[in-house]
C-alpha positions in Angstrom: -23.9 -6.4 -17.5 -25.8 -4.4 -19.8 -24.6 -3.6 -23.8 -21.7 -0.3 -23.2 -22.5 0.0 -19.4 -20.0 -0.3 -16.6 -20.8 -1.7 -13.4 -19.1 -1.6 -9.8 -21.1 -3.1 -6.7 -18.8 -2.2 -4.2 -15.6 0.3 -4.8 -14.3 -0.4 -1.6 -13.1 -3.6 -3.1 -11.6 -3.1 -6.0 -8.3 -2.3 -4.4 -6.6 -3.6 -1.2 -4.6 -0.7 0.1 -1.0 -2.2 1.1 0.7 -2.3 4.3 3.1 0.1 2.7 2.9 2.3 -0.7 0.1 3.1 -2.8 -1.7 1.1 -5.7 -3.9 2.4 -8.6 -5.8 0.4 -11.0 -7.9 2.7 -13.8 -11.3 1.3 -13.6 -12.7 3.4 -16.9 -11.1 5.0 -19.4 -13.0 6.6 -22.1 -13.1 9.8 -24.3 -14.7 12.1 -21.3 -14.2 10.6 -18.1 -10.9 8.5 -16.7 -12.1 6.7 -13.3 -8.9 5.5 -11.1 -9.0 4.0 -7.6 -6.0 4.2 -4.9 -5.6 2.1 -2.2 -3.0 3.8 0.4 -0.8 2.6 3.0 -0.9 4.0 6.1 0.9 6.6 6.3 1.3 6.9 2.8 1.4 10.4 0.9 1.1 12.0 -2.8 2.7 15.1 -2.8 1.6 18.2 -4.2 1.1 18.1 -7.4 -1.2 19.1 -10.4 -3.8 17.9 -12.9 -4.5 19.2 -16.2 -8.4 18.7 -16.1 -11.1 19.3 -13.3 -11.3 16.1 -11.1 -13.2 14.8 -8.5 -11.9 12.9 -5.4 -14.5 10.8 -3.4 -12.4 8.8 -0.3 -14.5 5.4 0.3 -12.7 4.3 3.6 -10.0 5.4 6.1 -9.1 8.8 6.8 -6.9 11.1 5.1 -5.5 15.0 5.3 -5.8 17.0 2.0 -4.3 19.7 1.0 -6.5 22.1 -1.3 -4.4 24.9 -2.7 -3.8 26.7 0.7 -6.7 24.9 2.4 -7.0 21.5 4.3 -9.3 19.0 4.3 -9.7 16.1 6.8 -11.3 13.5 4.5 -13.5 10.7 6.4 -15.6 8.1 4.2 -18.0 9.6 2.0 -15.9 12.8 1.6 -16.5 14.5 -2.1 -13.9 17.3 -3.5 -14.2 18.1 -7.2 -10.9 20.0 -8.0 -10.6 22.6 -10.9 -8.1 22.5 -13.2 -4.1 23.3 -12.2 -4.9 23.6 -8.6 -2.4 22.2 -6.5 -3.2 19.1 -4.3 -1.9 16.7 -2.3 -3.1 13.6 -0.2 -1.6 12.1 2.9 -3.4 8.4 4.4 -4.0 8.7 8.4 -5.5 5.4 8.4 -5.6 3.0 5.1 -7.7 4.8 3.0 -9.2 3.3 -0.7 -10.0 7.2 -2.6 -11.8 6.9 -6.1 -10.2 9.6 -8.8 -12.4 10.9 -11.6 -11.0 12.8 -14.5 -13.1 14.9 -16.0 -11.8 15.3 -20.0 -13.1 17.8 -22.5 
């Protein structure tokens, strides 16, 4: 690894996602960008909820339903949402699903 560079070769395993719940582990953390990945159980949900900074949610493998403000997303490997600010979400895992989380700070 490079002097103040970060480096993943494959997102998909950095987390396991359980046979049941969810697990997050925060990957980066600095002054304008927060990177967390999820691993879900089957079956698993967050429910609706907000965030207090744009975000972007890129799903990495399984499948998984979204809920976008009043609009739903069926999120397949390789799906990319970047979310404003305050607008309501939730995330429910069809399959297993691993689901990288950037926060975007100011």
């Amino acid at each position: 690894m490079s002097q103040g560079d970060t480096r993943i070769v494959d997102l998909a395993k950095e987390v396991e996602p359980p046979g049941d719940g969810i697990l997050t582990r925060t990957l980066f953390n600095d002054d304008h960008v927060k990177a967390v990945i999820f691993g879900f159980g089957q079956g698993e949900e967050l429910s609706e909820h907000t965030a207090s900074m744009p975000a972007i949610l890129h799903l990495i493998s399984g499948e998984a339903t979204l809920t976008l403000g009043d609009e739903t997303v069926e999120a397949q490997p390789g799906t990319w949402i970047h979310m404003p600010a305050n607008l309501q979400h939730s995330v429910h895992a069809k399959t297993p699903v691993v689901m990288l989380l950037l926060l975007l700070k100011k």
